[in-house]
C-alpha positions in Angstrom: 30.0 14.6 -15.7 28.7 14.5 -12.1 25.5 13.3 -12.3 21.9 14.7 -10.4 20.8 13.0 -7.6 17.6 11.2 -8.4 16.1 12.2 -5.0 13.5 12.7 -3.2 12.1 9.5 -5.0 14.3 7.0 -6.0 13.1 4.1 -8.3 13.2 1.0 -6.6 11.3 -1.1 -9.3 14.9 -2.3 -10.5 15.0 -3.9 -6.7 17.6 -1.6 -4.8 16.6 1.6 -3.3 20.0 3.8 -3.7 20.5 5.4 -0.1 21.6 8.8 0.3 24.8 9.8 2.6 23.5 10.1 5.9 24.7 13.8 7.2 25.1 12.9 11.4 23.1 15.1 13.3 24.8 17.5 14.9 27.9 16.3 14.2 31.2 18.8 13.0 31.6 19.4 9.4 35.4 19.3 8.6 36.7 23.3 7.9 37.9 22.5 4.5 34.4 21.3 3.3 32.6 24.1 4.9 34.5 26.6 2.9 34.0 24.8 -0.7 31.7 24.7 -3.1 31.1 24.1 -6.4 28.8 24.6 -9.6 27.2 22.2 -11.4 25.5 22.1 -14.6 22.7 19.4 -14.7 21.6 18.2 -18.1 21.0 15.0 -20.1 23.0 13.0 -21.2 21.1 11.4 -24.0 18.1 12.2 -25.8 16.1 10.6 -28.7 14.3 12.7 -30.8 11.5 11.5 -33.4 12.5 12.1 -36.6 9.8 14.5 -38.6 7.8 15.3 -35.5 5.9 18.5 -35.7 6.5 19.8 -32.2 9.9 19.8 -30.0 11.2 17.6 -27.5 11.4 20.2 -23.9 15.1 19.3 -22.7 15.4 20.4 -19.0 19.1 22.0 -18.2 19.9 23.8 -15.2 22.4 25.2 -12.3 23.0 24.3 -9.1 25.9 23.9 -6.4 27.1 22.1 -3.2 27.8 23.9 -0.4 24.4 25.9 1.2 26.5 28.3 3.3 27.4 30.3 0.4 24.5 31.8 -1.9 25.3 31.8 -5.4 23.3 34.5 -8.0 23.9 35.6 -11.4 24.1 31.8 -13.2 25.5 31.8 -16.9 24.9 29.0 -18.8 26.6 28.8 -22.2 24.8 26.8 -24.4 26.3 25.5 -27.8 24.4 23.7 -30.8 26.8 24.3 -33.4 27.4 20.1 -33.0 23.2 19.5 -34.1 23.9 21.4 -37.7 21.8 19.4 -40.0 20.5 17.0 -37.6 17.9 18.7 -35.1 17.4 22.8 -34.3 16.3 24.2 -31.0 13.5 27.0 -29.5 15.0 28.9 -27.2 13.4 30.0 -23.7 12.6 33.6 -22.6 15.6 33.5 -20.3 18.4 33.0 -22.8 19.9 35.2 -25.5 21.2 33.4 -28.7 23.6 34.6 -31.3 24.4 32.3 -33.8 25.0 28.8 -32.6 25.0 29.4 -29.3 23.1 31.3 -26.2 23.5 32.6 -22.6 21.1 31.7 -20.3 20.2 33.7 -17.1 19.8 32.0 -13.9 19.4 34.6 -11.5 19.9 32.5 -8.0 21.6 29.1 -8.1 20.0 26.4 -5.5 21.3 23.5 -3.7 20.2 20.2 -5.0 17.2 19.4 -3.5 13.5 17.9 -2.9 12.3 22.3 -4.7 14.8 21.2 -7.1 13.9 21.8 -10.9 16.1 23.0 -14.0 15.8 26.9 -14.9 16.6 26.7 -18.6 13.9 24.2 -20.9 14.7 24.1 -24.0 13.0 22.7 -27.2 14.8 20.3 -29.9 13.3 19.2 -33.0 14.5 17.1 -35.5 15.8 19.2 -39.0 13.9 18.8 -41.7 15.2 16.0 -44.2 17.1 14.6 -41.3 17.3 10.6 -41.1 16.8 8.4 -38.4 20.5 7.2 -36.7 21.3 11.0 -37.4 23.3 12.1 -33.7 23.9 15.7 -32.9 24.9 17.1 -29.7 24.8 20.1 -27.1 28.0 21.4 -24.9 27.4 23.4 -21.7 29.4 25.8 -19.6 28.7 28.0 -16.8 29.7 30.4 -14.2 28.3 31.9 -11.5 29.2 34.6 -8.9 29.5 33.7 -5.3 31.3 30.7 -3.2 34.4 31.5 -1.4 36.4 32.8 -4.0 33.7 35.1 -5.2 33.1 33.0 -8.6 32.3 29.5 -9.7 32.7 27.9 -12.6 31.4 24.6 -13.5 33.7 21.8 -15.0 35.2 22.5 -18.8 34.5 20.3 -21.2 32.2 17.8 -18.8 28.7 18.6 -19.6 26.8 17.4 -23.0 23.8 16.1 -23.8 24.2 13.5 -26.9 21.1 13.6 -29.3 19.9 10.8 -32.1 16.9 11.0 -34.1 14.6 7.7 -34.0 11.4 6.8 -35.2 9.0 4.6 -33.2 6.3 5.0 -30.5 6.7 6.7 -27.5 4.7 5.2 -24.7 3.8 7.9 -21.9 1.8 7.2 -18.5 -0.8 9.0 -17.4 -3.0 9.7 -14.1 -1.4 8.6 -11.0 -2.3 11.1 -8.7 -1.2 11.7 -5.2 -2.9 10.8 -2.3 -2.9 12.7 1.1 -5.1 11.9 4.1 -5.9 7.9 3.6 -7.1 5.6 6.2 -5.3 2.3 6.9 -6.9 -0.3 6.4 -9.5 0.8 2.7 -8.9 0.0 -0.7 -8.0 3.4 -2.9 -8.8 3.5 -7.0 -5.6 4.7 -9.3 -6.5 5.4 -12.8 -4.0 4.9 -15.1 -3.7 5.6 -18.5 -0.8 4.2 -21.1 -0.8 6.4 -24.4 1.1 5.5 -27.4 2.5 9.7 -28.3 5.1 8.7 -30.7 4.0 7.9 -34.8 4.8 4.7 -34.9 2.4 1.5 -33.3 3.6 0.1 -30.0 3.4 -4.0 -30.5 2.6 -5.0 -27.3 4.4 -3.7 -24.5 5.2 -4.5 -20.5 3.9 -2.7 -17.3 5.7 -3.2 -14.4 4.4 -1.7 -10.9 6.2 -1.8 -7.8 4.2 -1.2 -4.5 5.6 -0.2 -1.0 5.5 -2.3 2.0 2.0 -0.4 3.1 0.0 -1.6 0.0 -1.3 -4.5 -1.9 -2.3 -5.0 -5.4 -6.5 -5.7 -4.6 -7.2 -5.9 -8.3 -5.4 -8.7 -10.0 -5.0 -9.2 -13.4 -4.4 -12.4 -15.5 -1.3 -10.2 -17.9 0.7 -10.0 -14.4 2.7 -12.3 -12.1 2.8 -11.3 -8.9 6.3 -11.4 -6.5 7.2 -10.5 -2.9 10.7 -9.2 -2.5 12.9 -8.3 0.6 15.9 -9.1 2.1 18.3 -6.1 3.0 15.8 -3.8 1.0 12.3 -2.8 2.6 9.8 -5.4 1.8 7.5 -4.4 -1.6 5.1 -6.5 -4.1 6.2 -6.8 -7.7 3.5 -6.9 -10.8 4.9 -7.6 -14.1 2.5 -7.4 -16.6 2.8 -8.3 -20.6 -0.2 -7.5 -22.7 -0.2 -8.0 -26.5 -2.3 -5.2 -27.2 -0.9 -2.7 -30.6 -1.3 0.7 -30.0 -1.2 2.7 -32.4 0.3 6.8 -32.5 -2.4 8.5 -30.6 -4.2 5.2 -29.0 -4.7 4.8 -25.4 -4.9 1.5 -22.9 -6.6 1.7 -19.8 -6.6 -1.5 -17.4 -9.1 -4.3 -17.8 -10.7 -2.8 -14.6 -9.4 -0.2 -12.2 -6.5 -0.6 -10.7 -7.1 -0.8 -6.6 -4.6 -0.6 -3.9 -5.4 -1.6 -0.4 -3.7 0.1 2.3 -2.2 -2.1 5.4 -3.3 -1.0 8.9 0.6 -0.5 8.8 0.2 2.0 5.7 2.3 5.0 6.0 4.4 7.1 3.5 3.4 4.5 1.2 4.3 4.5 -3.3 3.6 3.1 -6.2 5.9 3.0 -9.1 4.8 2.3 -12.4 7.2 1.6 -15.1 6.0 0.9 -19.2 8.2 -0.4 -21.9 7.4 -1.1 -25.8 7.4 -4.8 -26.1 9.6 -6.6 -28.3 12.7 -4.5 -27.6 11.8 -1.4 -29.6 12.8 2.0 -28.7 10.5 4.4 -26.7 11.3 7.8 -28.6 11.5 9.0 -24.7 11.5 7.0 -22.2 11.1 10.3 -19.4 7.4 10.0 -19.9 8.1 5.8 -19.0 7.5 6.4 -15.7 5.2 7.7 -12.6 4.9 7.6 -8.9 1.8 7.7 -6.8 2.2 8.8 -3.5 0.0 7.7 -1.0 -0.1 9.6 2.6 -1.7 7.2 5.4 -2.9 9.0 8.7 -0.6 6.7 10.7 1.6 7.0 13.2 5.1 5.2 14.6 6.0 5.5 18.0 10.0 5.1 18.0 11.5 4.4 21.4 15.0 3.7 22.7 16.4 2.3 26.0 19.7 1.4 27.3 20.4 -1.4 30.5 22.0 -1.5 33.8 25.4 -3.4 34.0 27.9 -3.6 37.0 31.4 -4.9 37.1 34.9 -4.7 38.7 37.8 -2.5 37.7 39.6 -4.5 34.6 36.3 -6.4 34.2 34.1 -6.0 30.9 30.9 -5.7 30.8 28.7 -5.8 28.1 25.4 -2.7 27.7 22.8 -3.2 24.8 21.1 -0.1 23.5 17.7 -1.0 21.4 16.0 0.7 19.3 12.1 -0.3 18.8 9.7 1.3 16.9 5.8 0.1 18.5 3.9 1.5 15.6 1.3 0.9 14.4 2.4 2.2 11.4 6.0 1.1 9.4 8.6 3.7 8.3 10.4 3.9 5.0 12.4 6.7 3.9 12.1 5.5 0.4 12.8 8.5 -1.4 15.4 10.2 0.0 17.5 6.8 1.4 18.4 8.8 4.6 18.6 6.8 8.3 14.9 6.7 9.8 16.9 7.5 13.2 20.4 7.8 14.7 20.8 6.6 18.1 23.4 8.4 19.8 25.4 7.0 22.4 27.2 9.1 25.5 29.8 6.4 27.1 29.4 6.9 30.8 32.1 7.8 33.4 34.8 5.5 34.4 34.5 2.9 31.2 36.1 2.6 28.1 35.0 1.1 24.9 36.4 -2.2 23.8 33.6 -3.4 21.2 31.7 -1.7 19.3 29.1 -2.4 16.6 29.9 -1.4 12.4 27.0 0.8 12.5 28.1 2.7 15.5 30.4 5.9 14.3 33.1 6.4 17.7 32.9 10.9 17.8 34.1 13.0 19.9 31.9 14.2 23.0 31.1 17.5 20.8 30.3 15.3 18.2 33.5 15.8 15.7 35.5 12.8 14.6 37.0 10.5 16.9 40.7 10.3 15.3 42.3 8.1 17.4 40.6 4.7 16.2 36.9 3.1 16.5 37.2 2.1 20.2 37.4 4.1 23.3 35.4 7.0 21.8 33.5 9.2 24.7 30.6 9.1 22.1 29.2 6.7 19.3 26.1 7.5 16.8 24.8 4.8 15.5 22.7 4.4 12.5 19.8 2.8 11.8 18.3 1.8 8.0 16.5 3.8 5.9 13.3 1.7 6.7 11.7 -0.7 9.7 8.6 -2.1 10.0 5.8 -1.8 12.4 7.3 -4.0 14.8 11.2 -3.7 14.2 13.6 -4.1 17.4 17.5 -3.3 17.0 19.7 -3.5 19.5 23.6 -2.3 19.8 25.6 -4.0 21.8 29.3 -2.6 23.1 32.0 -3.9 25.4 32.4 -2.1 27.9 35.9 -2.0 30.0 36.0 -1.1 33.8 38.7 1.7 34.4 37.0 3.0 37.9 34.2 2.1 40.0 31.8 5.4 39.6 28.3 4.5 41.3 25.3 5.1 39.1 27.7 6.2 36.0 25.3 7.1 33.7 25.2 7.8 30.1 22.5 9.0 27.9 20.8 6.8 24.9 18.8 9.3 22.7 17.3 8.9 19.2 17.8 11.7 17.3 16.8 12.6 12.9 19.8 12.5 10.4 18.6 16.4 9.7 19.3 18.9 13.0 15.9 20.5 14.3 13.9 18.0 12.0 12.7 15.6 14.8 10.3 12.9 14.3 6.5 14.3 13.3 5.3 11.0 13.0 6.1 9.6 16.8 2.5 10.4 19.1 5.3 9.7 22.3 8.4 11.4 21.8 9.0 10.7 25.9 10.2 7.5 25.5 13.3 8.7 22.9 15.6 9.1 25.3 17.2 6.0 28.0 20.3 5.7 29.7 22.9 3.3 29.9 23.9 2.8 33.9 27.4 1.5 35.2 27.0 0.5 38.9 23.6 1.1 39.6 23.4 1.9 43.5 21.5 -1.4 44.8 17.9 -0.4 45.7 17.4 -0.5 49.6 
């Protein structure tokens, strides 16, 4: 089964933000890939389901394909639940006509996945009277659709199932969280925060864990949590694990010994907190979907990315070496920590007369249209190089090449430009997009 991306937030708590492909700006899409596509079903793959519970657990399914130059309608989702007999029974949604064990759903225009993305078909499961906990049942999918370059797609046979078991135990959920747009680096903003116990069975003690973004600090501290800094490859973040041995019982909710504050850095940005809750004890949470929340938080802020390039001279057969460097001059940082993409690309136009001989790993050699270079990684007209999903307020890159003498062209110039991973996107955070464009000079005419 292919699985759904997580985007546009990926949970970091774990340590690792997952990145996203970066799609090269401007850059040739091979012709085979351009005229594919495919349908995909995206569903569960397990669920727990609380035995003897009075209402029914929603189970998101829904279609989608891959290739946004072909637009897909009519979605058909076959749904089967002939494999739950005896262990759960399902409600089915306005959009889907059932007939015996199984249903067609309607999805009348198939998306891309997404950031708008959300399942068409929700569906409600709840455990069969008389049924026992360790009791597993399970869904099959199908689908087709009509477009793509064939006219019709079908999803995978056989690939897409979502596996339920019925449990019994609590089911912790987290509540409150809000988002927050139009903050001031610099203050201190109050979260509420609510854990509830939803299942019917008491939560002994459980563990909150709360990941914040390089932009915020934890202002309240508590003595349940240990506090850690992490880093490395990853964009910097603060760590709270927290243990409390409070029992809450079905329907009880915990609210922090006092508000939970986060202070916003004066280099607060696209800032997030993620908030994670487990049953202590290693019990199972009924569904752990409800486990965990994101707060956004929006700083008014601003990152002023630049890029130059250097003069170098030399004789034919010499090598020479140009640096290209990216800096951002904030004040604020930039973390793409959602979607995983490249906060910039710097692309690189080799100037007349030299020829490539070095270049760096994150530098891609293209053509000087921007399709791939085939004949190797050096002595490419053109190089795009990419930059991390995140730097801070004050990050400087630079890319150095080697740079081989053919002919002696005065002032051979070659263009250094920063450009976003998405065409047309451009950068809506940089006050002086002026300075996002420097050359790289071979040459340079001595001044008189």
């Amino acid at each position: 089964m292919r699985p759904v991306s997580v985007h546009p937030f990926v949970r970091f708590g774990a340590g690792a933000v997952a990145t996203a492909g970066i799609l090269l700006a401007g850059l040739s899409v091979p012709a085979s890939a351009a005229e594919s596509d495919q349908l995909w079903i995206a569903a569960p793959y397990e669920k727990n389901l609380q035995t003897g519970a009075g209402a029914g657990t929603p189970v998101e399914v829904g279609l989608y394909h891959d290739n946004d130059n072909f637009t897909v309608t009519d979605g058909r989702l076959s749904v089967d639940i002939s494999g739950l007999a005896g262990v759960a029974e399902v409600t089915w949604p306005e959009n889907c006509a059932p007939q015996g064990t199984t249903a067609v759903c309607s999805v009348a225009q198939v998306p891309v996945i997404g950031p708008d993305y959300s399942p068409q078909v929700l569906l409600e499961v709840q455990a069969a009277e008389g049924a026992e906990a360790g009791a597993q049942g399970r869904i099959t999918y199908a689908a087709t659709a009509t477009g793509g370059p064939e006219g019709t797609l079908e999803a995978p046979l056989d690939s897409f199932e979502t596996t339920f078991t019925l449990s019994s135990g609590p089911d912790l959920a987290l509540d409150g969280l809000d988002q927050v747009e139009g903050a001031t680096p610099g203050t201190v903003h109050t979260a509420p925060l609510t854990v509830t116990n939803e299942g019917q069975e008491p939560a002994v003690g459980f563990t909150l864990g709360m990941t914040a973004s390089y932009g915020l600090g934890f202002d309240s501290r508590y003595d349940a949590c240990t506090y850690t800094q992490t880093g490395g490859e990853y964009a910097p973040m603060s760590r709270a694990e927290c243990a409390f041995d409070r029992v809450l019982q079905p329907g009880e909710s915990f609210t922090l010994p006092e508000p939970l504050r986060i202070a916003l850095a004066d280099h607060a940005f696209r800032e997030r907190l993620d908030v994670d809750v487990r049953p202590a004890g290693g019990a199972t949470d009924i569904d752990d979907e409800n486990n965990y929340r994101i707060l956004e938080v929006d700083a008014v802020n601003t990152a002023d990315f630049a890029v130059r390039g250097s003069r170098v001279g030399g004789a034919v057969g010499e090598t020479v070496k140009a640096a290209l460097t990216f800096r951002n001059k904030g004040p604020g940082w930039l973390g793409n920590l959602g979607s995983g993409d490249s906060v910039a690309l710097v692309d690189f136009t080799v100037p007349e007369g030299v020829t490539v001989t070095r270049a760096p790993a994150a530098c891609d050699p293209r053509t000087l249209d921007g399709g791939s270079y085939r004949p190797g990684r050096l002595g490419a007209p053109r190089y795009v190089c990419e930059m991390p999903y995140w730097v801070l307020e004050n990050t400087v890159r630079t890319f150095r090449f080697d740079l081989r003498v053919d002919t002696v062209v005065p002032d051979a110039k070659g263009q250094v430009a920063l450009r976003p991973v998405i065409t047309g996107a451009g950068f809506p955070h940089d006050p002086k997009p002026g300075n996002n464009t420097g050359w790289v000079t071979v040459n340079p005419t001595p001044a008189a």
